[in-house]
C-alpha positions as CSV (number, residue, x, y, z in Angstrom):
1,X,-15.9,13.6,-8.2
2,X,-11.8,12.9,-8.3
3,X,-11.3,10.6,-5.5
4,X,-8.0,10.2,-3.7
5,X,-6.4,6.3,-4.9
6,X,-3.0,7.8,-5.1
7,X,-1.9,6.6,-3.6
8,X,-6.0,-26.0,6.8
9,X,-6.0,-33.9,10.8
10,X,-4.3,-36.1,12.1
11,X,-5.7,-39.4,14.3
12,X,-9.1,-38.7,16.2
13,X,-6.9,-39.8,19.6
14,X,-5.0,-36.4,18.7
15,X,-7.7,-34.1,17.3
16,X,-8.2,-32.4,20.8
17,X,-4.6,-31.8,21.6
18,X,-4.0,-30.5,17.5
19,X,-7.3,-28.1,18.4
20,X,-5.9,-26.9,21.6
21,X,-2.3,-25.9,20.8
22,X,-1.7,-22.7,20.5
23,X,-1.1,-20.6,16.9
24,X,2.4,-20.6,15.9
25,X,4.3,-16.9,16.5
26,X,5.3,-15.3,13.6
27,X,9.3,-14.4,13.0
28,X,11.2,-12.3,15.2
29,X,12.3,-9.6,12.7
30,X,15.0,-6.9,13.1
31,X,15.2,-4.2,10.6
32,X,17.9,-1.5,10.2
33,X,17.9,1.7,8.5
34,X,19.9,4.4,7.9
35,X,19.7,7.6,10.2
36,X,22.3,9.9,9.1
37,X,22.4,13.6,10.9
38,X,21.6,16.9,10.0
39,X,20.8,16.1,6.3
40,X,17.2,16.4,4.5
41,X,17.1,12.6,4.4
42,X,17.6,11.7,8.2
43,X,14.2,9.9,8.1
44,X,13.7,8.8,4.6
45,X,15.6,5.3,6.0
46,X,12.6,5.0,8.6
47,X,10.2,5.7,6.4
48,X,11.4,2.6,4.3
49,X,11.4,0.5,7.8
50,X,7.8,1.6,8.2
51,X,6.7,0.3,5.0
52,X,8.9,-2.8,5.3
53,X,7.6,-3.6,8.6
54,X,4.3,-3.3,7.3
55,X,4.6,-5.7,4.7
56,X,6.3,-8.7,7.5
57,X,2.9,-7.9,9.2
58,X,1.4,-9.8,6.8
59,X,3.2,-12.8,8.1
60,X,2.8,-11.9,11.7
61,X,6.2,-11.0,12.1
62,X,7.2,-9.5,15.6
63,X,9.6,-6.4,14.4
64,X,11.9,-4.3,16.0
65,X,13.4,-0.9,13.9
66,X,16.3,0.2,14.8
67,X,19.1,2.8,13.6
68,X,21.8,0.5,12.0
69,X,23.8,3.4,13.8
70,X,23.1,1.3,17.1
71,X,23.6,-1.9,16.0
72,X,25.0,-3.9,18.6
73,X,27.3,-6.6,18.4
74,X,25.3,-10.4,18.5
75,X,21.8,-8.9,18.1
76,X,21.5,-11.2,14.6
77,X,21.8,-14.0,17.0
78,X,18.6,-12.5,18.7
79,X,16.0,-12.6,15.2
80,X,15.0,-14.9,12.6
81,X,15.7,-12.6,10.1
82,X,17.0,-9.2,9.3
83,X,16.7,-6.2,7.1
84,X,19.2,-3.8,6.5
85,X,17.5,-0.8,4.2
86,X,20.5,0.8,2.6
87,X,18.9,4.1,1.9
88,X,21.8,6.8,2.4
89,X,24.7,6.6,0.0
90,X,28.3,5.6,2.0
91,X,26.3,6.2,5.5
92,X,29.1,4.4,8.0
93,X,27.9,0.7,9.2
94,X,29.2,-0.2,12.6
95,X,32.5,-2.6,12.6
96,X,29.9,-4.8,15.1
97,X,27.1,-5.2,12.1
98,X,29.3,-6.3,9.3
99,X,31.7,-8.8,11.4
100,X,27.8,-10.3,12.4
101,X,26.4,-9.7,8.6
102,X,29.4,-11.5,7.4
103,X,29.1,-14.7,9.2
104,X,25.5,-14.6,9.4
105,X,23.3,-17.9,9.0
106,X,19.7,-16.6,9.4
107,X,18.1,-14.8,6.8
108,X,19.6,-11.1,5.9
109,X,18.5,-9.2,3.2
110,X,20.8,-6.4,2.1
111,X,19.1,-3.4,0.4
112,X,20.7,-0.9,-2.3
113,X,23.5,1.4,-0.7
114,X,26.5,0.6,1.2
115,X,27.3,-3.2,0.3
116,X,30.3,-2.2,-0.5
117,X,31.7,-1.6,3.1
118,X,31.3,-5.3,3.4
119,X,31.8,-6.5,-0.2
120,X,35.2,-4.7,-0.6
121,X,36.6,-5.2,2.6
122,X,39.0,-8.0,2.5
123,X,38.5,-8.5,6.6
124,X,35.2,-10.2,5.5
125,X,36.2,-12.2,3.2
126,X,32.6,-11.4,1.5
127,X,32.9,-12.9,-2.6
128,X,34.7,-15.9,-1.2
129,X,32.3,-17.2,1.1
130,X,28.7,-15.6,-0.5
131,X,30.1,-16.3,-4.6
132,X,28.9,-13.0,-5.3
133,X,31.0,-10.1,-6.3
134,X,29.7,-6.5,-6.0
135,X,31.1,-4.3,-8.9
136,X,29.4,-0.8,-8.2
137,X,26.5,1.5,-8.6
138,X,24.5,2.2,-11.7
139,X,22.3,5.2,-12.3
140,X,21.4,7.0,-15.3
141,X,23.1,6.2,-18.5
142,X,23.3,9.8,-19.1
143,X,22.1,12.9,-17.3
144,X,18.5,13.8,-17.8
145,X,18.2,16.8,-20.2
146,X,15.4,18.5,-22.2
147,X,17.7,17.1,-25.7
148,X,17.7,14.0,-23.8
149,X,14.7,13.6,-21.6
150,X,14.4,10.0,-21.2
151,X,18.4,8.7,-21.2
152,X,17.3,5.3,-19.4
153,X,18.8,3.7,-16.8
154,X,18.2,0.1,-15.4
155,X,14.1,0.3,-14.7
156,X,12.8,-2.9,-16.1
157,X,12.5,-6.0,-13.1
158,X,11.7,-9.0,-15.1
159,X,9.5,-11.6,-13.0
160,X,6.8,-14.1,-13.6
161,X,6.7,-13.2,-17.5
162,X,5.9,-9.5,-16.9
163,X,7.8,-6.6,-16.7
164,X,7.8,-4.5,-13.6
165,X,8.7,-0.8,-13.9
166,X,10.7,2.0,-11.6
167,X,8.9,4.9,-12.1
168,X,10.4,7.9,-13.9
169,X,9.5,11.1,-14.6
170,X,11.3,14.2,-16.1
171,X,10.0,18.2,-16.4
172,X,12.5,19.9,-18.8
173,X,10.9,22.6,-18.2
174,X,12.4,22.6,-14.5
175,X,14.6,20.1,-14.3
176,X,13.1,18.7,-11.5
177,X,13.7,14.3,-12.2
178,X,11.1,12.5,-9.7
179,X,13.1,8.5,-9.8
180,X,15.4,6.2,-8.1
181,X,17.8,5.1,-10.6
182,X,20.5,3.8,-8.7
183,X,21.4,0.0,-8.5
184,X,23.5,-1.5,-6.9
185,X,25.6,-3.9,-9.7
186,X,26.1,-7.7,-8.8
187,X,27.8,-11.0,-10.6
188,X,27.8,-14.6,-9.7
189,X,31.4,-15.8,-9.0
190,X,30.4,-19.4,-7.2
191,X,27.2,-20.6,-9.1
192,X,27.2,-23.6,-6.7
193,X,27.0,-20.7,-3.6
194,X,24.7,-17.8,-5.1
195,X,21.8,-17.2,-7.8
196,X,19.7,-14.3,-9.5
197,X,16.3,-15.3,-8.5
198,X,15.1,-12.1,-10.2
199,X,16.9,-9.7,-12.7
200,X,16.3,-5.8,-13.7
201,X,17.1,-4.5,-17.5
202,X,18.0,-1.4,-18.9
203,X,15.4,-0.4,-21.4
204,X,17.6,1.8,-23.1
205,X,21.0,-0.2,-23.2
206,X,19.8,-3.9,-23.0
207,X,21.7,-4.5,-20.4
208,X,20.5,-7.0,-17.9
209,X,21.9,-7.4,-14.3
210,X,20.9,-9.1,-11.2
211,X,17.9,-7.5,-9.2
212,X,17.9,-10.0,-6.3
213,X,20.7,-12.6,-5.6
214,X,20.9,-14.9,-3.4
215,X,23.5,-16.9,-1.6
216,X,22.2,-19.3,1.0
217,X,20.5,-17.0,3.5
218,X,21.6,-14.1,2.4
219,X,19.9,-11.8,-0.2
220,X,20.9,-8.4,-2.3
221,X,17.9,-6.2,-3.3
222,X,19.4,-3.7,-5.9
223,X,17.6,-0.9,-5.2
224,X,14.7,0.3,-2.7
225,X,11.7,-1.4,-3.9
226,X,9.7,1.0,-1.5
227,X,10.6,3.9,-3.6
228,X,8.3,5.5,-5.6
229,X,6.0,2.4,-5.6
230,X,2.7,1.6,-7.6
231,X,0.5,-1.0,-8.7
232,X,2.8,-2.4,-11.6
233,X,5.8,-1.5,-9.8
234,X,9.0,-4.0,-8.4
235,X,7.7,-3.4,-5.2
236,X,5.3,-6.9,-5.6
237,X,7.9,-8.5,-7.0
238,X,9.5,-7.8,-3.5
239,X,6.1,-8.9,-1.6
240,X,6.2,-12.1,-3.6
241,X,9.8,-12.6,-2.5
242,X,9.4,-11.7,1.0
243,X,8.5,-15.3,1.8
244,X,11.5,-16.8,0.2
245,X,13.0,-14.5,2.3
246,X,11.5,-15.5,5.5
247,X,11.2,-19.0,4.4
248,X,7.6,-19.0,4.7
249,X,5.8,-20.1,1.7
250,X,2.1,-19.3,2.2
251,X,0.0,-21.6,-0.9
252,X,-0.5,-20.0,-4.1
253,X,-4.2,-18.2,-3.7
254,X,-5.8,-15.5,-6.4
255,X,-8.9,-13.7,-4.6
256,X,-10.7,-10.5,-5.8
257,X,-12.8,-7.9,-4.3
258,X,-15.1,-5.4,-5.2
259,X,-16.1,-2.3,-3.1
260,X,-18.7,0.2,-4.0
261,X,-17.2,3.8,-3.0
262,X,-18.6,6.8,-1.4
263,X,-21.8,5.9,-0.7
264,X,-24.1,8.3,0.6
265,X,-27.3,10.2,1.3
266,X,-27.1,11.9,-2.6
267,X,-26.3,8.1,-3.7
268,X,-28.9,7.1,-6.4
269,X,-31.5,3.7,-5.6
270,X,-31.1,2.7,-9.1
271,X,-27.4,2.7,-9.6
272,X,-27.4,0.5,-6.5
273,X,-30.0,-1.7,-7.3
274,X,-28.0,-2.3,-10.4
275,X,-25.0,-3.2,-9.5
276,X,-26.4,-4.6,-6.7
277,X,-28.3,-7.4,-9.1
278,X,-25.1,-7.6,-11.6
279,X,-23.2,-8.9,-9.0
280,X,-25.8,-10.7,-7.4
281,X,-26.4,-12.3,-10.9
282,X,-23.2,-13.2,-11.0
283,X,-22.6,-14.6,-7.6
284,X,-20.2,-11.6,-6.3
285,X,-19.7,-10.5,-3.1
286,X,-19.0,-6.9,-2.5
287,X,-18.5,-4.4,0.0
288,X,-20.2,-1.0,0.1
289,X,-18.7,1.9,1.6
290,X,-21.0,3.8,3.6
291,X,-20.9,7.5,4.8
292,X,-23.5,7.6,7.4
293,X,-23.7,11.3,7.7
294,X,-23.9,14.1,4.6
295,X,-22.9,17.3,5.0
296,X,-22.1,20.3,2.4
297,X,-21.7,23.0,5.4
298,X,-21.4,25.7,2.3
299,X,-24.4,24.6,0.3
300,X,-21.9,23.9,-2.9
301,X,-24.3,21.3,-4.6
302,X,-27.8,23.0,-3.3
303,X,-27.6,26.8,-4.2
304,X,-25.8,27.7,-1.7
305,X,-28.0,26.5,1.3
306,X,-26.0,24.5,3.7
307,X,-27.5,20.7,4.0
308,X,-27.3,18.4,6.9
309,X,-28.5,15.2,6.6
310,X,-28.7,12.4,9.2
311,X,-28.6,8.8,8.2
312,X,-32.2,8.5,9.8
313,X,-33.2,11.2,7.3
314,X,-31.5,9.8,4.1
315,X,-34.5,7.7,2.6
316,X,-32.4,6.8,-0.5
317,X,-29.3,5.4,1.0
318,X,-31.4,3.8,3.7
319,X,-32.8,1.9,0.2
320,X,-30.0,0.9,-1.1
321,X,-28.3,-0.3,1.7
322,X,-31.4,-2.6,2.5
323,X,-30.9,-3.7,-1.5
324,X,-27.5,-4.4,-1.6
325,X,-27.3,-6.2,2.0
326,X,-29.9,-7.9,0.5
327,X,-28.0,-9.1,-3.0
328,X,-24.8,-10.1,-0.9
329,X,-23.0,-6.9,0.1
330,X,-21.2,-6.3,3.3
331,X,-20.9,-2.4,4.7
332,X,-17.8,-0.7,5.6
333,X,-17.6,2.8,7.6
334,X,-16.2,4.9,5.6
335,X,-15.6,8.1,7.4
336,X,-18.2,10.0,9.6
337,X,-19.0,12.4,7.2
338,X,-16.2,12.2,5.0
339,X,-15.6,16.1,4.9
340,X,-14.2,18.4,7.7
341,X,-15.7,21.3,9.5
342,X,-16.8,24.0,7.1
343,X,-14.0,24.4,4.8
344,X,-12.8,23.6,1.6
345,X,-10.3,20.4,2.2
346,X,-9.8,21.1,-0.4
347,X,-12.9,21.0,-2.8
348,X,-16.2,21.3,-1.7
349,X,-16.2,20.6,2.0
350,X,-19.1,18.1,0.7
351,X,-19.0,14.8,2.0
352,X,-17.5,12.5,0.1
353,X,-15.7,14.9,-2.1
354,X,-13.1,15.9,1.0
355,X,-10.6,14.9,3.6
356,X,-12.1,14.3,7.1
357,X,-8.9,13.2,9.2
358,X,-6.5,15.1,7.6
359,X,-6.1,18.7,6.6
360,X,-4.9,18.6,3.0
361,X,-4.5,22.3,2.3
362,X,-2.2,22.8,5.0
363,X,-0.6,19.4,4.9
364,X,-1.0,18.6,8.5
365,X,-3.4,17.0,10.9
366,X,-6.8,18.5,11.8
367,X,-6.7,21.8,14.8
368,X,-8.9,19.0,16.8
369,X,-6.5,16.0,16.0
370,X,-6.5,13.6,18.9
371,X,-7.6,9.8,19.9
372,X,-10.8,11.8,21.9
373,X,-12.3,13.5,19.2
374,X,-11.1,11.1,16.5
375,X,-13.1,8.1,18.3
376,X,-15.9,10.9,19.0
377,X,-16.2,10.9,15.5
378,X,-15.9,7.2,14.9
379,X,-18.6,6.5,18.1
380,X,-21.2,9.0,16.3
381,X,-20.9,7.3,12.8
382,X,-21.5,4.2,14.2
383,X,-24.5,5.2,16.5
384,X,-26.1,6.3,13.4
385,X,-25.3,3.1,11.6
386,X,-26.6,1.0,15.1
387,X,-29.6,2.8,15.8
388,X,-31.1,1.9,11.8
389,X,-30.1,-1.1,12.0
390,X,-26.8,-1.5,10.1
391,X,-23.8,-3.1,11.0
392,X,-20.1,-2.6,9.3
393,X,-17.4,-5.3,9.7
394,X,-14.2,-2.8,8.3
395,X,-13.3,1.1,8.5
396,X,-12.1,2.9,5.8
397,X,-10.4,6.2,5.9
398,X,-11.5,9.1,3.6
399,X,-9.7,9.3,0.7
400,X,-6.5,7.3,2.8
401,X,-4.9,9.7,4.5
402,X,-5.2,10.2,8.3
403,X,-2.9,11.5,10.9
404,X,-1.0,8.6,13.0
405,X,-3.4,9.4,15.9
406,X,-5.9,9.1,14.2
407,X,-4.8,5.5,12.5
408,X,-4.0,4.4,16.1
409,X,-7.7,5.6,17.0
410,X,-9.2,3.9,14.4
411,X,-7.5,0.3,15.3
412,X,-9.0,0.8,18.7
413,X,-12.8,0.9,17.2
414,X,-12.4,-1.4,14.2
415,X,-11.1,-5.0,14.0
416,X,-10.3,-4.3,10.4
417,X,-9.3,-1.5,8.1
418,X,-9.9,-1.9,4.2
419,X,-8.0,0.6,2.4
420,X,-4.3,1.7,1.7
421,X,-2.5,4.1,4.7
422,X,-0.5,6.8,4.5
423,X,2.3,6.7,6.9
424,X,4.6,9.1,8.9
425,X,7.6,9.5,10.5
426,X,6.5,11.4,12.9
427,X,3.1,12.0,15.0
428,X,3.1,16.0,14.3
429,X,5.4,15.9,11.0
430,X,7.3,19.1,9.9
431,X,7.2,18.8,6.0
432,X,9.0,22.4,5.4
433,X,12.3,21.9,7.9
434,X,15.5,21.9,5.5
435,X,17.4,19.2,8.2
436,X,15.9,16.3,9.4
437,X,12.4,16.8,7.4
438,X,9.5,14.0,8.1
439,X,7.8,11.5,5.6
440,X,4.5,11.1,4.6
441,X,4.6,7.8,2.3
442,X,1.6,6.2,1.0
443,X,1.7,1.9,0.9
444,X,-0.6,0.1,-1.2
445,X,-0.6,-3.9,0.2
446,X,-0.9,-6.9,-2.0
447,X,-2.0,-8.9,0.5
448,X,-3.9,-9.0,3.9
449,X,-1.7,-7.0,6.6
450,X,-2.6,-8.8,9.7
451,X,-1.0,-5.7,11.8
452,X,0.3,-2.4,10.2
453,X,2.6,0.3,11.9
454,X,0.1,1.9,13.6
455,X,-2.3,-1.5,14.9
456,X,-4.5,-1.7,12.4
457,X,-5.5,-5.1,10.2
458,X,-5.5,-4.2,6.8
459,X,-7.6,-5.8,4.1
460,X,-6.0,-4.8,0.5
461,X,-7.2,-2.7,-2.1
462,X,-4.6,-3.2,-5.2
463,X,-5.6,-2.2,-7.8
464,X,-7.6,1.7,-8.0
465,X,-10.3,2.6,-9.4
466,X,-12.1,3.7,-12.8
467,X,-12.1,7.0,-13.4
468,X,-12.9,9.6,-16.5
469,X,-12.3,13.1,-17.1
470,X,-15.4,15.0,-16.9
471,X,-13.3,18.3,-16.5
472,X,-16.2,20.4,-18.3
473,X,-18.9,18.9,-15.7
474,X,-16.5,18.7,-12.4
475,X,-13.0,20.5,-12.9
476,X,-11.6,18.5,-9.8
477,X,-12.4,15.1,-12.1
478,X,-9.9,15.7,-14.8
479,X,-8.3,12.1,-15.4
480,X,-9.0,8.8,-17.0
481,X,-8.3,5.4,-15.6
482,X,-9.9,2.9,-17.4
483,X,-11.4,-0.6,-17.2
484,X,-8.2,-2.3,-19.1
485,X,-6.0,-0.2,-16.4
486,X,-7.8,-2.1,-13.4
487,X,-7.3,-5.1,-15.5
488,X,-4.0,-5.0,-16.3
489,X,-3.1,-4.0,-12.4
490,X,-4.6,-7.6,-12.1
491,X,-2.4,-9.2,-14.1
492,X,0.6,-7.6,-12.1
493,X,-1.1,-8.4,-8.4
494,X,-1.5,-12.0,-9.8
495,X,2.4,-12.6,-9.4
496,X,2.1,-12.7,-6.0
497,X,1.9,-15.7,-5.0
498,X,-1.3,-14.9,-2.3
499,X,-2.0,-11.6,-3.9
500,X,-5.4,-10.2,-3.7
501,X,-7.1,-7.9,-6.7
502,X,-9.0,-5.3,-5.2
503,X,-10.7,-2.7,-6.9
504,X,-13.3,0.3,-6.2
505,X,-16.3,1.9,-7.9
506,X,-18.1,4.7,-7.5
507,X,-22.2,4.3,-8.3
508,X,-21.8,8.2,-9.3
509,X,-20.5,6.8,-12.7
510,X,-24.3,5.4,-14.1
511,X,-25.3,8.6,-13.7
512,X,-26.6,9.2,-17.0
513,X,-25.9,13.0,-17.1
514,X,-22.0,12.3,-16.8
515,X,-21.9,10.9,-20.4
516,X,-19.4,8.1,-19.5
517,X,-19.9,3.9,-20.1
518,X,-19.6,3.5,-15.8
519,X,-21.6,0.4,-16.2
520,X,-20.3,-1.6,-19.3
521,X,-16.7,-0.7,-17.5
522,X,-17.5,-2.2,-14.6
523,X,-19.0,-5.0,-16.2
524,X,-15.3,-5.4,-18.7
525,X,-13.4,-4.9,-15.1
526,X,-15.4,-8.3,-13.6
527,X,-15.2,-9.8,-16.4
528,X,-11.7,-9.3,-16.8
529,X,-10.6,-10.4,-13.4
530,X,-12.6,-13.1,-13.5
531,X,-11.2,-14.2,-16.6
532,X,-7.2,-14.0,-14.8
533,X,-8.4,-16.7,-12.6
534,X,-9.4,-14.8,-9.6
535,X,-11.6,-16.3,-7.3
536,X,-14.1,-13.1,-5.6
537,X,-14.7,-13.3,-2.1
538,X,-16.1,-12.0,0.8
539,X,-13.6,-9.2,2.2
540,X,-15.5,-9.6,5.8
541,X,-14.2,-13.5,5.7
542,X,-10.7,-12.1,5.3
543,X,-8.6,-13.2,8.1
């Protein structure tokens, strides 16, 4: 039962020209990254494009990646804005880039590493005309040890009246440190040319510094906000701050969604009728996430008798999908059968319980991986769903993760995705090479993406999902996440200026044999929302 989360008229005499003219392009975006050679982090500084450029799709921006290696001299000239992802410490900058960063006009935001090749070099006269000065990197206060496992270093973004964290985590037993403590250290010299729109603390020190700073068009990000990210993490502060960057202010709007998870042919009439009538009660749309066909190939939850169950043949989700499209719910696709083959990936091979587009055990796509017998899959789910009578408006990939064929298949079928993605830097990524290894990094969107990395519109889901630890029933559901978690995740989405609180539940928690409160903490997790000032809508009206 553990479920992957980790993851607006002017004149009538003009209303016919005003209706006629085309939609206004989004920016022309160009963003750099580092792409040292032969090292194990060749491609972390695409992986950080990736999930920057997925972010600009949410404003339809047009964006090119590109090495910073290949830079060009005048290509600024050619964008509305650019990125430059510092990811690899002292990792050379052409002479072309920083004569063109240094007199640029348009929009350039400057990320973590390597300011200093501009900063300090007295050809670019840099703290004269920005009114910044850049004094250095900050990491850890003190080495991580098992005396001192938690020494501190600047991990604290201050914005909107909350504090944002940078993950950290330390095994003394190992030694093993999982965190991105460097910043990069800056001070206003010319308050009339630059100012700290956001600032970072260290929670151990006090000490506060400059997180962003601005100086006209220019921007300095401290760190990577794409590291180690999660749903209280400086990474929305970014989002919000992405449309100061671009200079496109989209109105402040709160709206929440609701999705009910892994629904199947096992899925229970009653626990769908009553959520189903709770929301309805309540005037709630929702989405339900369907899994048209059940499988359990090894017979795991029916004494060891393999089952095989056509959507035509499963009375009781047939029920409560006529319910809840009845009570105001909408149906996603969410998987074919949500499981692969006959194999433990990795649980049960039971639908609902495994991968289906990605081989977890091995850490690679699927033996059948391709766009054919992806959209084979994707063609026989929905015939099911077609021929009784059932429609979906989104796709949702099991559990998240997918291989990049398989995204790009899935864009082809759907008009939108609702879900987070899992990204690589590669189409077949090596994960065990020692030089120039691949990424797999997981992005959770505050906000509608309008086009991702690999095609595909994604609607958000922001905040997880309630879970308990039922360890004695199910030993693969060993973990609480609770109503105030949701909640608070909220709270935190809610700085964004357009952010969107989206959460899932699975109907498997009213089960009355599970022992847990699944339907008072759904009720606390409306209620809560609601009570932030979100307003729920419809996720198939989503643009």
């Amino acid at each position: 039962m553990n479920r992957f989360v980790r993851f607006l008229l002017v004149a009538c005499a003009l209303c016919a020209s005003f209706l006629a003219a085309p939609a206004q392009a989004g920016p022309r975006v160009l963003a750099l990254y580092d792409a040292p050679q032969g090292t194990p982090y060749d491609k972390l500084g695409f992986a950080y494009a990736i999930m920057l450029r997925n972010l600009l799709g949410h404003f339809d921006a047009q964006v090119d990646l590109q090495p910073v290696g290949s830079y060009t001299a005048g290509s600024l000239a050619n964008y509305d804005a650019t990125f430059y992802l510092g990811a690899i410490y002292d990792n050379p900058i052409p002479a072309a880039f920083l004569a063109d960063a240094a007199v640029a006009t348009k929009p350039l935001v400057w990320f973590k590493y390597n300011l200093w090749q501009l900063a300090w070099n007295s050809a670019y006269n840099f703290q004269a005309t920005r009114g910044i000065a850049f004094q250095g990197l900050r990491g850890f206060n003190a080495p991580p040890s098992a005396a001192n496992p938690s020494p501190g270093f600047f991990d604290t973004v201050k914005f909107k009246g909350l504090n944002f964290v940078k993950y950290y985590a330390f095994n003394s037993a190992t030694g093993v440190v999982s965190a991105d403590p460097d910043i990069g250290v800056t001070a206003v010299t010319d308050p009339t040319k630059a100012t700290v729109p956001v600032s970072v603390a260290n929670s151990v020190t006090g000490e506060v510094a400059p997180y962003m700073i601005r100086s006209g068009n220019f921007w300095y990000v401290a760190d990577m906000p794409f590291s180690f990210i999660g749903p209280r993490d400086r990474y929305l502060v970014f989002a919000d701050q992405l449309h100061d960057m671009l200079g496109i202010n989209h109105a402040e709007s709160h709206q929440a969604m609701v999705r009910l998870e892994d629904v199947g042919a096992m899925v229970t009439v009653s626990s769908m009728k009553k959520l189903s009538d709770y929301l309805y009660q309540r005037h709630i749309p929702f989405s339900v996430a369907v899994i048209p066909h059940y499988m359990d190939p090894l017979g795991v939850y029916n004494g060891g008798v393999p089952m095989d169950v056509s959507l035509s043949q499963a009375t009781n989700l047939k029920t409560s999908l006529d319910y809840a499209l009845q009570r105001g719910g909408d149906l996603v696709m969410h998987g074919f059968t949500h499981q692969y083959d006959a194999m433990r990936n990795p649980h049960t091979g039971v639908s609902g319980d495994d991968f289906e587009f990605w081989n977890i055990v091995a850490n690679s796509p699927v033996a059948e991986d391709s766009t054919s017998w992806t959209l084979g899959r994707l063609n026989s789910g929905l015939t099911e769903l077609t021929a009784n009578g059932y429609k979906v408006f989104a796709w949702e990939t099991p559990h998240y993760q997918a291989s990049a064929t398989a995204s790009r298949a899935f864009a082809q079928k759907f008009a939108k995705t609702y879900q987070r993605v899992v990204y690589y830097t590669a189409d077949q990524p090596d994960f065990t090479a020692s030089v120039a290894r691949d990424y797999a990094v997981g992005q959770i969107f505050p906000y509608p993406v309008r086009t991702d990395y690999y095609g595909q519109r994604v609607l958000p889901e922001s905040l997880g999902n309630i879970e308990y630890d039922i360890h004695l029933i199910d030993p693969t559901s060993n973990y609480n996440y609770t109503a105030q978690d949701i909640i608070t995740n909220a709270a935190y989405v809610k700085t964004v200026r357009d952010g969107v609180a989206s959460w899932f539940f699975h109907p498997f928690w009213l089960d009355p044999d599970l022992g847990v409160p699944g339907f008072t903490d759904f009720k606390t997790t409306i209620t809560g929302i609601t009570n932030l000032g979100f307003t729920w809508v419809r996720a198939s009206t989503l643009p």
